[in-house]
Structure formats: structure tokens, C-alpha cells
PDB file of N, CA, C and O in Angstrom:
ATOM      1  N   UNK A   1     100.266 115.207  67.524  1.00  0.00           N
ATOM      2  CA  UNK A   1     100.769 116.222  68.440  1.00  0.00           C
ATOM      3  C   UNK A   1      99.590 117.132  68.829  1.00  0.00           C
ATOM      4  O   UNK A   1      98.893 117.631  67.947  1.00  0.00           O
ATOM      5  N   UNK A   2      99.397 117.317  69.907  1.00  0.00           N
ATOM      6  CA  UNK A   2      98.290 117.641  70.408  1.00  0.00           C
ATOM      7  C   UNK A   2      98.800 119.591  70.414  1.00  0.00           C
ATOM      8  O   UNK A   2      99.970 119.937  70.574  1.00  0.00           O
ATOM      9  N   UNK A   3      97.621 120.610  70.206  1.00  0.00           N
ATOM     10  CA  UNK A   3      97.449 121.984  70.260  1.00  0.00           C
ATOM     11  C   UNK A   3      98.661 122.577  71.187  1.00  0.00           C
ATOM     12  O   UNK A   3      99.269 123.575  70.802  1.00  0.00           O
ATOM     13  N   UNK A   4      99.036 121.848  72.584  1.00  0.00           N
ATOM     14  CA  UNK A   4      99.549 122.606  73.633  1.00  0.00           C
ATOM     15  C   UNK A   4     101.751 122.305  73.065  1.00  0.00           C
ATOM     16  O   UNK A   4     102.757 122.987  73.260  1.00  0.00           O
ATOM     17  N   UNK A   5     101.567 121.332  72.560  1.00  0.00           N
ATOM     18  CA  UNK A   5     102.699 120.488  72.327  1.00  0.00           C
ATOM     19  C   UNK A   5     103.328 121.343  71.010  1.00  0.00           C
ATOM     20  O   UNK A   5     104.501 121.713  71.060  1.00  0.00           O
ATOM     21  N   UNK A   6     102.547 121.619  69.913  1.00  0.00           N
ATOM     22  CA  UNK A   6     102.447 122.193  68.859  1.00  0.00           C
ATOM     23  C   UNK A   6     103.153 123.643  69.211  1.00  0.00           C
ATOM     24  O   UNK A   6     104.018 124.183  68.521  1.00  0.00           O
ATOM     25  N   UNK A   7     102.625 124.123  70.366  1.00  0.00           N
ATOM     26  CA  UNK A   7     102.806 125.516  70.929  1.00  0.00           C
ATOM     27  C   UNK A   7     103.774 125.457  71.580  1.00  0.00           C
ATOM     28  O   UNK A   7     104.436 126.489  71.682  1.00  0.00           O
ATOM     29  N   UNK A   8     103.999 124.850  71.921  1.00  0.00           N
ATOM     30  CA  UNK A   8     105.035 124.825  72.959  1.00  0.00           C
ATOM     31  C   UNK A   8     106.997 123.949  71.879  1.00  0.00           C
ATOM     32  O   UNK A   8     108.160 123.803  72.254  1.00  0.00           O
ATOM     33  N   UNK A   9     106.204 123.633  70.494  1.00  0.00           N
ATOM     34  CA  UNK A   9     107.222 123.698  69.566  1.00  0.00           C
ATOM     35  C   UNK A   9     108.122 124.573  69.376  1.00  0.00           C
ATOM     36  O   UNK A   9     109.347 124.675  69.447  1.00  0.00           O
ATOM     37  N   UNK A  10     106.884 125.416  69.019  1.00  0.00           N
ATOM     38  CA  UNK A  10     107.303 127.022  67.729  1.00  0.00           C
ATOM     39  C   UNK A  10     107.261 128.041  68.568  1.00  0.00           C
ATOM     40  O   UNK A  10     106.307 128.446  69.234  1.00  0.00           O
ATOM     41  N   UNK A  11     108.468 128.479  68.494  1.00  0.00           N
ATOM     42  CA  UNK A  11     108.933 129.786  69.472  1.00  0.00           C
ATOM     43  C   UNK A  11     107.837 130.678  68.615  1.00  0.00           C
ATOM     44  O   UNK A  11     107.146 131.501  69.214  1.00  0.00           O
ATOM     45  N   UNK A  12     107.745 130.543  67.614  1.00  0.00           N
ATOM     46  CA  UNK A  12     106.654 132.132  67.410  1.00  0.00           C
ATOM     47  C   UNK A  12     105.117 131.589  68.279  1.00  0.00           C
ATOM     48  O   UNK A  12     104.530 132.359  69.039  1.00  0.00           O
ATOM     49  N   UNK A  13     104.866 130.860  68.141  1.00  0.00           N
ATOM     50  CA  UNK A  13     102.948 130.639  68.891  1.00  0.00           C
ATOM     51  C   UNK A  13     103.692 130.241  70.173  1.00  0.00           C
ATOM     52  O   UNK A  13     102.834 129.766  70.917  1.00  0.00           O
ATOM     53  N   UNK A  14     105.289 130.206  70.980  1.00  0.00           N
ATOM     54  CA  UNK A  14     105.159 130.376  72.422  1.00  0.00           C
ATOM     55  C   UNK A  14     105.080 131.789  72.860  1.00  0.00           C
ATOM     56  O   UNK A  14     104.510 132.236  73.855  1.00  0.00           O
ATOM     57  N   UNK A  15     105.823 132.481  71.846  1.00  0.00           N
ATOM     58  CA  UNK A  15     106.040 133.849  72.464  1.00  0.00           C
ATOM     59  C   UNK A  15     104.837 134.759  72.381  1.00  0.00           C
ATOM     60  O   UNK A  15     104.630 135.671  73.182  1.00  0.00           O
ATOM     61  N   UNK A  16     103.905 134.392  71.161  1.00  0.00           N
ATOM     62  CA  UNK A  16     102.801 134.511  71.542  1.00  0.00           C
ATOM     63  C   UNK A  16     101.845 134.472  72.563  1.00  0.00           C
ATOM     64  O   UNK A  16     101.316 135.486  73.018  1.00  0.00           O
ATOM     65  N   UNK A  17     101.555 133.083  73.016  1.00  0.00           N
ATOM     66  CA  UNK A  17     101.286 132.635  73.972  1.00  0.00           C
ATOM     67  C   UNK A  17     101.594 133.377  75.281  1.00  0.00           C
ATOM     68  O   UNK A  17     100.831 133.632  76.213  1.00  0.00           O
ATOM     69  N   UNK A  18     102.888 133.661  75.126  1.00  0.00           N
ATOM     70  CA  UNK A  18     103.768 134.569  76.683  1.00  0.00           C
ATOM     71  C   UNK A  18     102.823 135.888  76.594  1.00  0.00           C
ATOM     72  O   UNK A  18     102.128 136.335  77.507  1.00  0.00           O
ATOM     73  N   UNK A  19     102.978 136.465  75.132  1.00  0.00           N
ATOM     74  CA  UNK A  19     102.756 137.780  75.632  1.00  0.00           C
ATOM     75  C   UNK A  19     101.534 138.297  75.514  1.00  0.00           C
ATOM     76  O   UNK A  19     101.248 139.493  75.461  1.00  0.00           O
ATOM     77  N   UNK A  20     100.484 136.958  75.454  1.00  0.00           N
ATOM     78  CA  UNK A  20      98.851 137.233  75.577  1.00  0.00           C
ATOM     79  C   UNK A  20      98.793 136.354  77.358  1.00  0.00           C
ATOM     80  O   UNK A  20      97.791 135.680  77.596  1.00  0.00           O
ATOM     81  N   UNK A  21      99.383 136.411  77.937  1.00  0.00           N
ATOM     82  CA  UNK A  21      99.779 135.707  79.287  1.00  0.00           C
ATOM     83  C   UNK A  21     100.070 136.702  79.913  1.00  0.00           C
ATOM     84  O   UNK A  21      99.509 136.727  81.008  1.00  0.00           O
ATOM     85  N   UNK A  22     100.940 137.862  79.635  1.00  0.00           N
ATOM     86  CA  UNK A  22     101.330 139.080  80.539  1.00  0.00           C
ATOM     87  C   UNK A  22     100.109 140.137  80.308  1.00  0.00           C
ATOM     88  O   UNK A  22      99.572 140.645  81.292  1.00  0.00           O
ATOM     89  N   UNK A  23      99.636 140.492  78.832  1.00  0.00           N
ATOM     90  CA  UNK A  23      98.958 141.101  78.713  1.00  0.00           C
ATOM     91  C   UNK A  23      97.338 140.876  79.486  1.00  0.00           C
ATOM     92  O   UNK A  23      96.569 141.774  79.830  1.00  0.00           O
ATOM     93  N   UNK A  24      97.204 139.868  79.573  1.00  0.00           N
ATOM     94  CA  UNK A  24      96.334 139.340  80.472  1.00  0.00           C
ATOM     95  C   UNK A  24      96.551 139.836  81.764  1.00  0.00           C
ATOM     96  O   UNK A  24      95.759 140.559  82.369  1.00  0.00           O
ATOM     97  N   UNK A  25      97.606 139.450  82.170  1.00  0.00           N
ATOM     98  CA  UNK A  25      97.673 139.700  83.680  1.00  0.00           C
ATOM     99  C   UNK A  25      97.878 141.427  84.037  1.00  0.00           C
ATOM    100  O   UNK A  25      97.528 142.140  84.977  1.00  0.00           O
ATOM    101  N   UNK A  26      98.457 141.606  83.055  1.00  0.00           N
ATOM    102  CA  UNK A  26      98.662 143.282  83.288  1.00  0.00           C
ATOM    103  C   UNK A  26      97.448 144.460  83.428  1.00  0.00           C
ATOM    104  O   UNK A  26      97.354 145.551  83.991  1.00  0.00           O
ATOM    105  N   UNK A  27      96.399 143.435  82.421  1.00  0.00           N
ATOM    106  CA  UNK A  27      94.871 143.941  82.319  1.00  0.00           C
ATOM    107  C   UNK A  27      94.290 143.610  83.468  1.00  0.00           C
ATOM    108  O   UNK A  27      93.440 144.371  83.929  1.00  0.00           O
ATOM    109  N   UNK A  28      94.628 142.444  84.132  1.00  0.00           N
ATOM    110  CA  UNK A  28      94.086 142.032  85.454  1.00  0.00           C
ATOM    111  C   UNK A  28      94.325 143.184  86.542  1.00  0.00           C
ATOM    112  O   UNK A  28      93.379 143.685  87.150  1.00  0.00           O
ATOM    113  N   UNK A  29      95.332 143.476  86.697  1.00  0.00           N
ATOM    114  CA  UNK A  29      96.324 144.166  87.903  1.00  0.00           C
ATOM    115  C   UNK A  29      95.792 145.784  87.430  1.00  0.00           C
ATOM    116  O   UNK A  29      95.420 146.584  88.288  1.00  0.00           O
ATOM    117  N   UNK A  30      95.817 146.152  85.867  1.00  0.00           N
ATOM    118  CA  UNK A  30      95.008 147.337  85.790  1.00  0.00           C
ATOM    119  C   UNK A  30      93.482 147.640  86.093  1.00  0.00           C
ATOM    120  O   UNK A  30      93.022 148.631  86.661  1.00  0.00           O
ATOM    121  N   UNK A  31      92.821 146.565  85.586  1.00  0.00           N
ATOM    122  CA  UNK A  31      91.306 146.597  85.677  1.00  0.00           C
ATOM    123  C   UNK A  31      90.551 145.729  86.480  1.00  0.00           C
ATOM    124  O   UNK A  31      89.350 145.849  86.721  1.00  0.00           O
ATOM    125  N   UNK A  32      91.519 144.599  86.998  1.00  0.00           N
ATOM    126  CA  UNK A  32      90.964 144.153  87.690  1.00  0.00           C
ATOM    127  C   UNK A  32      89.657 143.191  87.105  1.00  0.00           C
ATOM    128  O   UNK A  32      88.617 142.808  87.642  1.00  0.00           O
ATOM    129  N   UNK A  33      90.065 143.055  86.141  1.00  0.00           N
ATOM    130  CA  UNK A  33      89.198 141.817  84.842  1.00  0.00           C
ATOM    131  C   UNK A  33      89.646 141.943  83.813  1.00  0.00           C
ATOM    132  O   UNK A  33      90.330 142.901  83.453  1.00  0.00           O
ATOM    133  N   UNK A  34      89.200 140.573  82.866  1.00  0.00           N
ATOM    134  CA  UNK A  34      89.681 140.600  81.778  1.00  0.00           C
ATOM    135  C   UNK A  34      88.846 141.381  80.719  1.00  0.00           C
ATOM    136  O   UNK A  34      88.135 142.336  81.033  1.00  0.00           O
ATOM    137  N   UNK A  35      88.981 140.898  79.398  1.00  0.00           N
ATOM    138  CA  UNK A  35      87.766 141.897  77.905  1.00  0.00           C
ATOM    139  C   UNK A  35      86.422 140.692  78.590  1.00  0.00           C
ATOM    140  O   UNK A  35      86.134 139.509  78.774  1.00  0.00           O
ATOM    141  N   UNK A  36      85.874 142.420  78.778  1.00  0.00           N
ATOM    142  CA  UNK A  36      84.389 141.838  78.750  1.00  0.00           C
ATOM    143  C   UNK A  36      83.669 142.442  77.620  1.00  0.00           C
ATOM    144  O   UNK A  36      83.510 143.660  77.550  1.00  0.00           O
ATOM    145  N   UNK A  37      83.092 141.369  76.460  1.00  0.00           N
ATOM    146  CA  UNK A  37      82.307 141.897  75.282  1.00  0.00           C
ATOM    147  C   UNK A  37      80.920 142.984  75.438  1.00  0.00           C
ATOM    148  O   UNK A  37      80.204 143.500  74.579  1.00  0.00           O
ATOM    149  N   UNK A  38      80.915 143.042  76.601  1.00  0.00           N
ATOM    150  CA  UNK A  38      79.422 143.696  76.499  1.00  0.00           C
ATOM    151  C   UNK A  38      79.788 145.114  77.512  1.00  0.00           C
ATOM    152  O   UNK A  38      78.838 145.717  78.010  1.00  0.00           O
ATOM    153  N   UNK A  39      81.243 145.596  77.774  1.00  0.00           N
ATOM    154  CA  UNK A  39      81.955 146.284  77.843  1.00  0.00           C
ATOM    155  C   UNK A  39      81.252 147.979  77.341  1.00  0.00           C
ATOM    156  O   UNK A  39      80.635 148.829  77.984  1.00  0.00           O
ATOM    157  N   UNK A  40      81.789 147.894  75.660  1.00  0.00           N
ATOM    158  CA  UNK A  40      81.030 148.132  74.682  1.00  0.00           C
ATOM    159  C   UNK A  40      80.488 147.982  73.854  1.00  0.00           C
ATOM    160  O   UNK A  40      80.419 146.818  73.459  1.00  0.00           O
ATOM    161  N   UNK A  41      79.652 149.227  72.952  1.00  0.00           N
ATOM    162  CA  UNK A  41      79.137 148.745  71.845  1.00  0.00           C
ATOM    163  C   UNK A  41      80.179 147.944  70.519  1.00  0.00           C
ATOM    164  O   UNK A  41      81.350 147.565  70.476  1.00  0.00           O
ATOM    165  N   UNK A  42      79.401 147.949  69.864  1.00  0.00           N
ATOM    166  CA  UNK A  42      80.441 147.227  68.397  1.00  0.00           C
ATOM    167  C   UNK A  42      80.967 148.215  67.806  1.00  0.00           C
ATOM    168  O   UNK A  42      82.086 148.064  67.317  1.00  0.00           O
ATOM    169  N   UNK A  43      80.276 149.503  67.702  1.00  0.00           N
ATOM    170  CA  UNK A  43      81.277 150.513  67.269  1.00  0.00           C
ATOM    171  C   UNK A  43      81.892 150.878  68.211  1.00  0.00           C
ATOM    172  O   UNK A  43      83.022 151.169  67.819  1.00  0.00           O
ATOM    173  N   UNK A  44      81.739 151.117  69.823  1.00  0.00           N
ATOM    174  CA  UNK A  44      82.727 151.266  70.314  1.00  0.00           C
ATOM    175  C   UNK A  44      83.859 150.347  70.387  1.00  0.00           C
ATOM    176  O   UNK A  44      84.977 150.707  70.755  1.00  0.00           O
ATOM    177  N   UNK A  45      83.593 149.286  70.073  1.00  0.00           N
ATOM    178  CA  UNK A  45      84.820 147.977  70.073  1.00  0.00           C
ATOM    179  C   UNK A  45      85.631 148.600  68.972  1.00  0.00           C
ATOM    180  O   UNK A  45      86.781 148.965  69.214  1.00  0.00           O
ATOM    181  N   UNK A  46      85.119 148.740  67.811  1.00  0.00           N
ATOM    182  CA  UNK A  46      85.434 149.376  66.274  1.00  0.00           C
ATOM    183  C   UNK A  46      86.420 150.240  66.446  1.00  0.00           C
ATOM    184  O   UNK A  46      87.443 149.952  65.826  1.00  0.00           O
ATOM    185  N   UNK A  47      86.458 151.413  67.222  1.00  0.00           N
ATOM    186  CA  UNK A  47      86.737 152.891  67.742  1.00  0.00           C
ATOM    187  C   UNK A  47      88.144 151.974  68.539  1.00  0.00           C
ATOM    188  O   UNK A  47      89.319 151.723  68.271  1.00  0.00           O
ATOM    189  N   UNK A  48      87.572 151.813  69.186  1.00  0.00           N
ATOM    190  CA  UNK A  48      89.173 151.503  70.080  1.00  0.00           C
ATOM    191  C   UNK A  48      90.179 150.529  69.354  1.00  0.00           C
ATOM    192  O   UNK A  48      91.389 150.690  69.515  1.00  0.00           O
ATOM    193  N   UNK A  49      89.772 149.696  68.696  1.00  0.00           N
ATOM    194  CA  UNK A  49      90.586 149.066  67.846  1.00  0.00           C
ATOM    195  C   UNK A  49      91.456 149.866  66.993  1.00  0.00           C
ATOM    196  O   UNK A  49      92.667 149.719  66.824  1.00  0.00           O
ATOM    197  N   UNK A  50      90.691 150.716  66.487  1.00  0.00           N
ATOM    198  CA  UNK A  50      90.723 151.509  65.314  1.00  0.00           C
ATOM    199  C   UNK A  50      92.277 152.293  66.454  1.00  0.00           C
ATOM    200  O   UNK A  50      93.432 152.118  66.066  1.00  0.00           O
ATOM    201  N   UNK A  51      92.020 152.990  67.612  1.00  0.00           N
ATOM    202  CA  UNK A  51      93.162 153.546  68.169  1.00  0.00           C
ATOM    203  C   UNK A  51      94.003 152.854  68.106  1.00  0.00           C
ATOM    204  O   UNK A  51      95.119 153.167  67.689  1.00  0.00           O
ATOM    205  N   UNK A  52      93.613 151.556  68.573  1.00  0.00           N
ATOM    206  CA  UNK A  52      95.336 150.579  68.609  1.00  0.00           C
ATOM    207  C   UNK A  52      95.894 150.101  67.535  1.00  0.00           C
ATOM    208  O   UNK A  52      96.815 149.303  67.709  1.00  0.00           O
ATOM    209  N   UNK A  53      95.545 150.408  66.318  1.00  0.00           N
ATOM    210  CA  UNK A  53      96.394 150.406  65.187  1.00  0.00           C
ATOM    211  C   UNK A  53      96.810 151.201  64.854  1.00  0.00           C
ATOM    212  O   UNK A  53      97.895 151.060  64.289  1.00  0.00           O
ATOM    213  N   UNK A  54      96.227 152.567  64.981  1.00  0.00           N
ATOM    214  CA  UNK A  54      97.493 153.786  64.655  1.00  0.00           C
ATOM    215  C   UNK A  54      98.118 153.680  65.613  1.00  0.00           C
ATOM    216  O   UNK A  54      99.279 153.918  65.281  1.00  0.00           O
ATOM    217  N   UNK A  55      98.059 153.399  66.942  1.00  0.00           N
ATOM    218  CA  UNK A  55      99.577 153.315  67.805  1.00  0.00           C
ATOM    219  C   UNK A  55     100.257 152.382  67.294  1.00  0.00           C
ATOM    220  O   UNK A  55     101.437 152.683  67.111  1.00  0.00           O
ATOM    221  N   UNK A  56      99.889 151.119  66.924  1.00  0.00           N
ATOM    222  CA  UNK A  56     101.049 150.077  66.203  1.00  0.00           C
ATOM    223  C   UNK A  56     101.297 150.779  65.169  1.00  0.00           C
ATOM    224  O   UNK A  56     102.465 151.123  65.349  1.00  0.00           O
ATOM    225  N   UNK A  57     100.817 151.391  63.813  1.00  0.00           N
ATOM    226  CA  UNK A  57     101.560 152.008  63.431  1.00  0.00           C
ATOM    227  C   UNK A  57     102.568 153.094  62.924  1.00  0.00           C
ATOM    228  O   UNK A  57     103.284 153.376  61.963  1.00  0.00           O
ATOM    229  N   UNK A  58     102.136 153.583  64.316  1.00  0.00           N
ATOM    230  CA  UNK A  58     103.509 154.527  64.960  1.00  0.00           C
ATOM    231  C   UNK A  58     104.820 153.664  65.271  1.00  0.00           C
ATOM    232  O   UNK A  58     105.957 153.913  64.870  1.00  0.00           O
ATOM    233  N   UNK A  59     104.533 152.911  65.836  1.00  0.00           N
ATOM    234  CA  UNK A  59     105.690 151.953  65.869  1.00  0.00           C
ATOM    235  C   UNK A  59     106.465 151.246  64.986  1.00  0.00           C
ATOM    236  O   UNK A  59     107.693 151.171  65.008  1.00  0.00           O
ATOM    237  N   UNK A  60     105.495 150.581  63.982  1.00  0.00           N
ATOM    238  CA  UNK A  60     106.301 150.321  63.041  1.00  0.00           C
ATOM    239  C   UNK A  60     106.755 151.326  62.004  1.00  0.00           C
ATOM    240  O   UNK A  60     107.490 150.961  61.086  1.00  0.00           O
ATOM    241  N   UNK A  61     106.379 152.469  62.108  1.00  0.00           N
ATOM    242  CA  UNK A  61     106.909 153.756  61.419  1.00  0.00           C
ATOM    243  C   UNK A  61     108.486 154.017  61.677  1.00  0.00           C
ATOM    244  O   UNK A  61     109.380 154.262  60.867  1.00  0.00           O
ATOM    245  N   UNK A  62     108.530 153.832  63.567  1.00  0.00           N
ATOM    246  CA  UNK A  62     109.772 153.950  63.957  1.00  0.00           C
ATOM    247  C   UNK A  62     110.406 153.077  63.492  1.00  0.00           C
ATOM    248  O   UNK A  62     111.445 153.402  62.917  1.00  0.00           O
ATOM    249  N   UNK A  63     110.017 151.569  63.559  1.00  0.00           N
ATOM    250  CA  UNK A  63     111.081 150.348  63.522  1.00  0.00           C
ATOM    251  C   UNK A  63     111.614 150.746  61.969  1.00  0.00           C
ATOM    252  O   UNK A  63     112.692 150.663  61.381  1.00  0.00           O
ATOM    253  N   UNK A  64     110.638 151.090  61.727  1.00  0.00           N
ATOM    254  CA  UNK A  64     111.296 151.027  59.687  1.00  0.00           C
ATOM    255  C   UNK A  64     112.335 151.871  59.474  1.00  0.00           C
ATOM    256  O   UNK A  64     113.401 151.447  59.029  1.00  0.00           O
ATOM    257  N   UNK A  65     112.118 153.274  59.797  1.00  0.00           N
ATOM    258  CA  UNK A  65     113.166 154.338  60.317  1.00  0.00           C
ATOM    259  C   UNK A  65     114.235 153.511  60.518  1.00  0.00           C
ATOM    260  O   UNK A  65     115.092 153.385  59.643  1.00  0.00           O
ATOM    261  N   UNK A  66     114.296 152.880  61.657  1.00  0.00           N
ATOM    262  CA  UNK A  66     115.496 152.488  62.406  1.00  0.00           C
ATOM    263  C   UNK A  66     115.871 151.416  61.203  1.00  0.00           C
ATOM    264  O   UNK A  66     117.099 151.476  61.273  1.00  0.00           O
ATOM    265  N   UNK A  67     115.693 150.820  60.532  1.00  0.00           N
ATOM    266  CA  UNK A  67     115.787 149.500  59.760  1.00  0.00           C
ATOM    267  C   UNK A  67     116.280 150.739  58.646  1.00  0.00           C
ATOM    268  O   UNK A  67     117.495 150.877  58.501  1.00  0.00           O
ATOM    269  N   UNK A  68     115.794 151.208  58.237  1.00  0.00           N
ATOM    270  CA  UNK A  68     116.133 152.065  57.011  1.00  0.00           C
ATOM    271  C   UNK A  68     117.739 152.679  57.388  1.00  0.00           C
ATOM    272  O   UNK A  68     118.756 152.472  56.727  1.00  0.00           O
ATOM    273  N   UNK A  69     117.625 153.444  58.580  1.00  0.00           N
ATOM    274  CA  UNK A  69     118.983 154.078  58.969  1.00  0.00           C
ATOM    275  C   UNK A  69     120.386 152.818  59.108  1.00  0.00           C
ATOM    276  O   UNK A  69     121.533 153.156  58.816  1.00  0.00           O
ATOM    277  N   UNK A  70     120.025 151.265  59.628  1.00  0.00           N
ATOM    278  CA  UNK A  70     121.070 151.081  59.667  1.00  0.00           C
ATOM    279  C   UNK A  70     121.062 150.354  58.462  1.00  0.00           C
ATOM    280  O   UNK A  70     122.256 150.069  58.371  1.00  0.00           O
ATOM    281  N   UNK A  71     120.488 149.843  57.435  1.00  0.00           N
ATOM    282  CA  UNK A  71     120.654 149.522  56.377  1.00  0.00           C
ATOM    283  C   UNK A  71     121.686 150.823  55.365  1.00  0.00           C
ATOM    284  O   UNK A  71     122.699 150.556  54.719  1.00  0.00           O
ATOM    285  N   UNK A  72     121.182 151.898  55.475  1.00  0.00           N
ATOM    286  CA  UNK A  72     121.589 152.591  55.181  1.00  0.00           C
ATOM    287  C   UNK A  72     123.396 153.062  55.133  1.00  0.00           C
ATOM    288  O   UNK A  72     124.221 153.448  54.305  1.00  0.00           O
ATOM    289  N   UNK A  73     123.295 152.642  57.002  1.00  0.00           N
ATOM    290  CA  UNK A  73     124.541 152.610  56.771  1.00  0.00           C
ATOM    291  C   UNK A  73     125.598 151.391  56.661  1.00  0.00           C
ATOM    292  O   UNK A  73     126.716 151.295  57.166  1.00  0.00           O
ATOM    293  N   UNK A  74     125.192 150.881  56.194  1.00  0.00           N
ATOM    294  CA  UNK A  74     125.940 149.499  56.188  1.00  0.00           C
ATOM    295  C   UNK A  74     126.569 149.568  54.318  1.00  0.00           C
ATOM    296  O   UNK A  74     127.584 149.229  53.710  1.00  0.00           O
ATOM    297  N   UNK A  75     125.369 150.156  54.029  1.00  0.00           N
ATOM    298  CA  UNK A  75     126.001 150.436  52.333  1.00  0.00           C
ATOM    299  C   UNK A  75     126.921 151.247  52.061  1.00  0.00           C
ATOM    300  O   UNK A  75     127.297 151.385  50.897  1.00  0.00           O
TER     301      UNK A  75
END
């Protein structure tokens, strides 16, 4: 089974797939290109990364919240 076939199995590496497909295009339509490595430095790569994980986990702060509350009430 060839890489594309494989992917196109498993709903988790399609939906993947989808949503590095929008995110792509959304970066397109914002910037008008895709990640260019030489963009920035390596610590600036570092730095911005570093932002987009405390925003993910802000999010999963919420989801847990929310997971906690209805667990909660289900007991």
C-alpha cells in the first residue's frame, strides 16, 4: 500500500492531511506564500513556535474545563 493510499485509509493522517491543506491555503490568501525557512532566524523560528504553544495551550486548558464540567456532571 503505497504512502497516499495509507492516508487516505486513516481518517486521523486524512484529516490531517485536510487541515495542513487549508492551513496552507489560508497562509497563501494571507501572505501570499508559503513558510519560507530563511524567513527567520532559528531563534526567531524558536520564539514564534514558542507563541503557538501557549495559544494551544490555552485551548486545551479550555477543552479540559469543558471535559471536566461535563464529566462532572454526569456523576
Amino acid at each position: 500500500m503505497t504512502i497516499e493510499e495509507q492516508i487516505l485509509a486513516n481518517p486521523v493522517l486524512r484529516d490531517m492531511q485536510n487541515l495542513l491543506e487549508l492551513q496552507t491555503a489560508k497562509g497563501l490568501a494571507k501572505y501570499g506564500t508559503t513558510v519560507n525557512p530563511m524567513d527567520y532566524t532559528a531563534i526567531e523560528w524558536i520564539e514564534h513556535a514558542r507563541q503557538e504553544l501557549m495559544d494551544e495551550l490555552v485551548y486545551l486548558t479550555v477543552l479540559k474545563q469543558k471535559l471536566e464540567e461535563m464529566q462532572n456532571g454526569i456523576k
